[in-house]
matplotlib code that plots the C-alpha trace (Angstrom):
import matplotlib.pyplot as plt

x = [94.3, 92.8, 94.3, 97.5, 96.8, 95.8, 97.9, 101.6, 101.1, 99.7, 97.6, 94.6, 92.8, 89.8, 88.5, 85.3, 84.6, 81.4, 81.0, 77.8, 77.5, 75.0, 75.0, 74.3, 76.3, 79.1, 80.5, 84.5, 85.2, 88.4, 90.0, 87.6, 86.4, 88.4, 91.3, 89.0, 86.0, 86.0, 82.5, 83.6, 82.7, 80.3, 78.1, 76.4, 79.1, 79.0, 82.3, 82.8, 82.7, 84.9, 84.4, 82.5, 79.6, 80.3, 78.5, 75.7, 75.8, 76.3, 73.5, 71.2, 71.9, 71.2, 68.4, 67.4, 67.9, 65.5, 62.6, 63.0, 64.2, 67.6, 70.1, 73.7, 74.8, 72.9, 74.8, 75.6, 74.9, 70.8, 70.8, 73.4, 71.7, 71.1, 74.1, 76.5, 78.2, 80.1, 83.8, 84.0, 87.2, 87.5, 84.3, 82.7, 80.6, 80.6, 78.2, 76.3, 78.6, 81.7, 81.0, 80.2, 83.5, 86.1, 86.4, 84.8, 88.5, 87.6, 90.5, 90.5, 89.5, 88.7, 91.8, 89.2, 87.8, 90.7, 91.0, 94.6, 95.0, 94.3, 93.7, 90.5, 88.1, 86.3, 83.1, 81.8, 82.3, 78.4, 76.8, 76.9, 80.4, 80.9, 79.1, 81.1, 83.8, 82.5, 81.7, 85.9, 87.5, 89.9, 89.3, 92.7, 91.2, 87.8, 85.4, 85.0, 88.8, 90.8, 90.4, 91.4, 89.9, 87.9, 86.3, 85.3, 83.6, 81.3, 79.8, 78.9, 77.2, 75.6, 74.9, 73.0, 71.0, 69.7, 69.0, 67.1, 65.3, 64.6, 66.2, 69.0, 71.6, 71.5, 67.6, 67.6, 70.0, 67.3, 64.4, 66.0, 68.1, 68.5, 65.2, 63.9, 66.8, 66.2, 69.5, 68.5, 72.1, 73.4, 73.0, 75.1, 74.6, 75.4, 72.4, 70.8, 72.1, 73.9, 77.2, 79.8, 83.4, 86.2, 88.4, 92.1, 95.1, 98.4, 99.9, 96.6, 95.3, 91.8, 90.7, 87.3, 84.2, 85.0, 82.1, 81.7, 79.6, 79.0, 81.1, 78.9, 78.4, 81.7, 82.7, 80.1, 78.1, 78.1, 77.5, 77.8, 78.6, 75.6, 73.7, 76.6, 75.9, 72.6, 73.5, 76.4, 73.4, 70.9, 73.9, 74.2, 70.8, 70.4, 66.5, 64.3, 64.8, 63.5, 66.8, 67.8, 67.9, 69.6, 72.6, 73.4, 73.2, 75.5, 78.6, 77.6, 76.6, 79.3, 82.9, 86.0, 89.5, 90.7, 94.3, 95.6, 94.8, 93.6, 90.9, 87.9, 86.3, 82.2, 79.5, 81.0, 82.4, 86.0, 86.6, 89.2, 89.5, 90.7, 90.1, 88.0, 85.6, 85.5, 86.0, 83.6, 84.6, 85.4, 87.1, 87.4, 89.2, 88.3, 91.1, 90.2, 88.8, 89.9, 87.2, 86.5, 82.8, 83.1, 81.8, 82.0, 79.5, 80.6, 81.3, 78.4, 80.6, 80.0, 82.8, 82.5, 86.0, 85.8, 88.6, 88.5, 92.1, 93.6, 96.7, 98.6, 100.4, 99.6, 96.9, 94.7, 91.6, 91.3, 93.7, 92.1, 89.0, 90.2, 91.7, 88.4, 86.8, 89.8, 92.8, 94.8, 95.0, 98.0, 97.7, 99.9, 103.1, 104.9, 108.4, 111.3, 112.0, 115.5, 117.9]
y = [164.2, 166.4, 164.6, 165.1, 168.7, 169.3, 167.2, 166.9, 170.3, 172.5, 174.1, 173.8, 172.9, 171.6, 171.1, 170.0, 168.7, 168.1, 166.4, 166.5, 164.3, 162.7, 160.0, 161.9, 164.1, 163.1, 165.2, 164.3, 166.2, 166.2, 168.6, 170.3, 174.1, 175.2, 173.7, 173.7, 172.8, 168.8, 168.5, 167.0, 169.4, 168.0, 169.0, 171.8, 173.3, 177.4, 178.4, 182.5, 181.8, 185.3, 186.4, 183.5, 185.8, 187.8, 185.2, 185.8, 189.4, 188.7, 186.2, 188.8, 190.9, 188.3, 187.4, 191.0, 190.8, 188.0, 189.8, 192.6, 195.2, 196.0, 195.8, 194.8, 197.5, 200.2, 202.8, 202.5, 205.9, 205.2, 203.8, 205.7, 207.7, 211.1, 213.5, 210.3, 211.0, 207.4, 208.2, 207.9, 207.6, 208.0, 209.3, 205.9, 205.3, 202.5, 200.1, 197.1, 194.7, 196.6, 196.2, 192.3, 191.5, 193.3, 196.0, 199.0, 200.6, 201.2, 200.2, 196.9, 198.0, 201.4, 201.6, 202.8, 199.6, 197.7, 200.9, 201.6, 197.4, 195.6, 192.1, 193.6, 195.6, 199.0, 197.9, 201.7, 201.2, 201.7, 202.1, 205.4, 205.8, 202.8, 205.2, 208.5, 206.4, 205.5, 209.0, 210.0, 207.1, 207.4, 205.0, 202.9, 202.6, 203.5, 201.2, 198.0, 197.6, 196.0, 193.8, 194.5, 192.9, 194.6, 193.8, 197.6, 197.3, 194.3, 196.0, 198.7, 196.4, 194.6, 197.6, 199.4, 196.1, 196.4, 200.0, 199.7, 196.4, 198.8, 196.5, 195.2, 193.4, 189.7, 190.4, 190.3, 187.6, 185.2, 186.5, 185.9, 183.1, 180.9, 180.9, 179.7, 177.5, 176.0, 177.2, 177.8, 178.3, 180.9, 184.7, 187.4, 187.0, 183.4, 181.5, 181.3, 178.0, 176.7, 175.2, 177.6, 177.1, 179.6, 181.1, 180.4, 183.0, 181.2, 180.1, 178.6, 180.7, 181.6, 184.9, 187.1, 187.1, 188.9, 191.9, 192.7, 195.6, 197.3, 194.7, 192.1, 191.6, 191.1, 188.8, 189.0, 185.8, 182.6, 179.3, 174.9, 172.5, 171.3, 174.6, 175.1, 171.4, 172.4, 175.9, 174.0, 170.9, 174.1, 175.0, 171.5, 170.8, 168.9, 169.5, 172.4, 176.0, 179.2, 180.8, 178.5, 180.4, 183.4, 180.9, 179.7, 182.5, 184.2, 182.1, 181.5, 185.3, 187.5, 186.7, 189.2, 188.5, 187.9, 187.2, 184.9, 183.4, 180.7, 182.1, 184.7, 186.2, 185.9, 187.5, 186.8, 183.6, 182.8, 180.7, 178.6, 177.2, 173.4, 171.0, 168.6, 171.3, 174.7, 174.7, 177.6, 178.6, 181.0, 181.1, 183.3, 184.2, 186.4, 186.9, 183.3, 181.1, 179.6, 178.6, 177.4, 176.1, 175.2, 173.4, 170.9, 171.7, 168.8, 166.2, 167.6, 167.3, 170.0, 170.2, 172.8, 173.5, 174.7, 175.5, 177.5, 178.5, 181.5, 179.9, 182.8, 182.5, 178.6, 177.8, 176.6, 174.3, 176.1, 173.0, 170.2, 171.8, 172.2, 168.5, 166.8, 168.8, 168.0, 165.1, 166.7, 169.7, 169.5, 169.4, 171.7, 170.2, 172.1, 172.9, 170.7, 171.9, 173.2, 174.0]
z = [-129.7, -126.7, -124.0, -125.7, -125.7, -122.5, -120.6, -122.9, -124.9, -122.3, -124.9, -122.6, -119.7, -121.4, -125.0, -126.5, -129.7, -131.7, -135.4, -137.7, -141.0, -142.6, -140.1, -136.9, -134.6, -132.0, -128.9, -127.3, -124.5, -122.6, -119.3, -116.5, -116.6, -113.9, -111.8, -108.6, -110.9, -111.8, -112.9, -116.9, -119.8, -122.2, -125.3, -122.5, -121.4, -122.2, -123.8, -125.6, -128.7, -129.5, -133.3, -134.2, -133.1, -136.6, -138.3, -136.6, -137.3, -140.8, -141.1, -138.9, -141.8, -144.8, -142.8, -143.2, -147.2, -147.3, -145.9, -148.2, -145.2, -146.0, -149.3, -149.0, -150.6, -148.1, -147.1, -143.4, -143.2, -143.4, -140.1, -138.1, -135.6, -135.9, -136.3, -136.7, -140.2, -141.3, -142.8, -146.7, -148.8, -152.4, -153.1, -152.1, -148.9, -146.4, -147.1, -145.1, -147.3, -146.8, -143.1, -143.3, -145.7, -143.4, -147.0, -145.0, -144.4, -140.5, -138.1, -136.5, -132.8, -130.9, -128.0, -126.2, -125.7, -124.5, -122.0, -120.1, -120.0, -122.4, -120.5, -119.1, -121.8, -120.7, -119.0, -119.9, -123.6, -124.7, -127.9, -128.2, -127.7, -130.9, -133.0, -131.7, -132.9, -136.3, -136.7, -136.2, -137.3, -140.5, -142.9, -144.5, -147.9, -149.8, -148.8, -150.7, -152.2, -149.6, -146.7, -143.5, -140.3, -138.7, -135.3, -134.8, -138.3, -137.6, -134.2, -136.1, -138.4, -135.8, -133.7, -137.0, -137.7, -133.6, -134.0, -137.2, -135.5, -132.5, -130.0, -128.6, -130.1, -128.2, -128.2, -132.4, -132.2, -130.1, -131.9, -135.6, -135.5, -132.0, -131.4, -134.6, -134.2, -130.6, -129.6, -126.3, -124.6, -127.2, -125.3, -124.9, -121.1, -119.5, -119.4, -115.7, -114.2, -117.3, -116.7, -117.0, -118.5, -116.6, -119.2, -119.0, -120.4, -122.6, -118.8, -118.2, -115.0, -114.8, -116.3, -115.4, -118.2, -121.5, -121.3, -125.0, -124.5, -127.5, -129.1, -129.1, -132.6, -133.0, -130.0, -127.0, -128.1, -125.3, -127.0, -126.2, -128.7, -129.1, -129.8, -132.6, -134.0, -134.2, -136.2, -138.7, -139.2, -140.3, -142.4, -144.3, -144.8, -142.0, -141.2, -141.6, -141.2, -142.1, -142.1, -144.4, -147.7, -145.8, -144.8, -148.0, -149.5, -146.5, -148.2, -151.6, -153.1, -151.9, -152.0, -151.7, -151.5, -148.2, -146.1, -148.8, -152.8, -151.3, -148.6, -149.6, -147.2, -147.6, -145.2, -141.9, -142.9, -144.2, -147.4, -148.1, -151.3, -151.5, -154.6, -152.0, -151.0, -149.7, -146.1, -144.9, -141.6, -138.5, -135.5, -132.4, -129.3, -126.2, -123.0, -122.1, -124.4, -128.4, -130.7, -134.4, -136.4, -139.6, -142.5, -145.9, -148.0, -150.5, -147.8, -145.4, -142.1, -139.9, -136.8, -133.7, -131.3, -128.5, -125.7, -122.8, -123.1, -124.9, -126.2, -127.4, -130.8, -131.2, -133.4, -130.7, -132.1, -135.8, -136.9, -135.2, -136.5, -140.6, -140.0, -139.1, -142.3, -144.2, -143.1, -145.5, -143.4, -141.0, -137.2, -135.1, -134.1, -131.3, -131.8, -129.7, -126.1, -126.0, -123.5]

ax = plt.figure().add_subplot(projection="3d")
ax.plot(x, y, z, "-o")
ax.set_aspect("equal")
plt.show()
């Protein structure tokens, strides 16, 4: 299936793919990292992981539930700092659930993060200037009755769970979940001497790092297959953890309606609803790389894509991904070349 991607389809220069079950975990990799780069990519390689990060943020914030520091339904106004007023609509307020679900109302990006062009991010875009945002965005609905996607919305989440932490974002990520995890490879900066994938736009040339700045929560996190085998193995069960009452409950207490009937949207991870199982996942983009994790709570199989190609409209790896949860799911078929 990968070969045919990368080297018939052209949906890729290369692709990893890792599988958890019951009976162990498995890791298929196929392409290089770069044209001029033929070391192979394996279970190691570091790929951006895009919005995959927002579960994360979302189970930093379940996380925070479980210790008794936070409520979902907090205001996000409690944490904003000083002279920040959050946007309400309707006479309802943002809340820390609003913000998690994509039902806050707050538009999908700040322009001024993508800057004057739009393949390379403002590298000045700070915290401070997320909040000045927050503080003059309109809001498309009152909070809490509508879903719209929202990558502006989770930063601020994540961003008010750092500052009520008193530290940064990727610090509270390491300290609170990939730590206790021994996910050693997941940052927000490239690890020190790791092997690095090269990111790749739809016509497959290489593209520079995605700096998420204050956007991390939303898409800054760096991850390897095998760190997110680990994570989706803690989600089924699969050993030991102490985060393990916050993940369940991340996808089992809270569910909105999401894109379609047939997907809700829980904290930070999508739903879909199938008569073999719900299918919990996420997937993620940044200007060079396609991703998906997700997970079978009924069957146990946990599967992790990974692709360090931004493929444009095509579906990337989210249906090779729902496939190998679910071979009823179809895989992509390109359309017929034509004259």
């Amino acid at each position: 299936m990968l070969r045919r991607r990368v080297l018939l389809e052209h949906q890729g220069v290369g692709m990893v793919v890792g599988v958890i079950d019951s009976r162990g975990r498995r890791v298929i990799a196929f392409g290089r990292s770069d044209a001029s780069d033929h070391r192979p990519l394996d279970g190691k390689t570091v790929f951006e992981i895009g919005s995959i990060s927002k579960v994360f943020t979302s189970l930093l914030l379940e996380e925070g539930v479980v210790r008794g520091e936070l409520k979902l339904d907090d205001p996000a106004s409690r944490f904003a700092p000083k002279g920040v007023v959050i946007p309400q609509s309707g006479g309802r307020q943002i809340t820390l659930v609003d913000l998690s679900t994509h039902t806050s109302g707050l538009p999908e990006d700040d322009d001024d993060f993508w800057g004057k062009n739009p393949d390379h991010p403002s590298a000045h875009y700070d915290v401070a200037r997320l909040f000045r945002f927050a503080g003059q965005a309109k809001l498309s609905h009152s909070p809490g009755t509508a879903f719209d996607y929202s990558n502006f919305g989770t930063s601020v989440l994540g961003q008010l769970l750092a500052r009520k932490a008193g530290e940064p974002y990727g610090q509270l990520v390491r300290d609170r979940i990939t730590i206790p995890l021994g996910m050693k490879a997941t940052t927000v900066a490239p690890p020190a001497g790791a092997p690095l994938a090269v990111g790749h736009n739809a016509a497959l040339k290489p593209v520079p790092p995605f700096d998420a700045q204050a956007y991390d929560p939303a898409g800054g996190l760096r991850s390897t297959a095998d760190d997110m085998l680990t994570f989706l193995g803690a989600e089924l069960g699969y050993g030991k953890t102490p985060l393990a009452r916050a993940m369940r409950a991340q996808w089992s207490t809270v569910r909105r309606p999401a894109i379609n009937p047939r997907v809700e949207t829980a904290l930070g991870w999508s739903v879909t609803l199938r008569p073999e199982g719900e299918i919990i996942w996420h997937n993620g983009s940044t200007l060079g790389f396609r991703t998906f994790a997700g997970f079978n709570p009924k069957t146990g199989v946990g599967v992790v894509v990974l692709t360090n190609t931004a493929t444009g409209g095509r579906l990337g790896p989210d249906d090779i991904g729902l496939h190998l949860l679910d071979p009823a799911a179809p895989l992509d078929v390109p359309a017929p070349a034509t004259d």
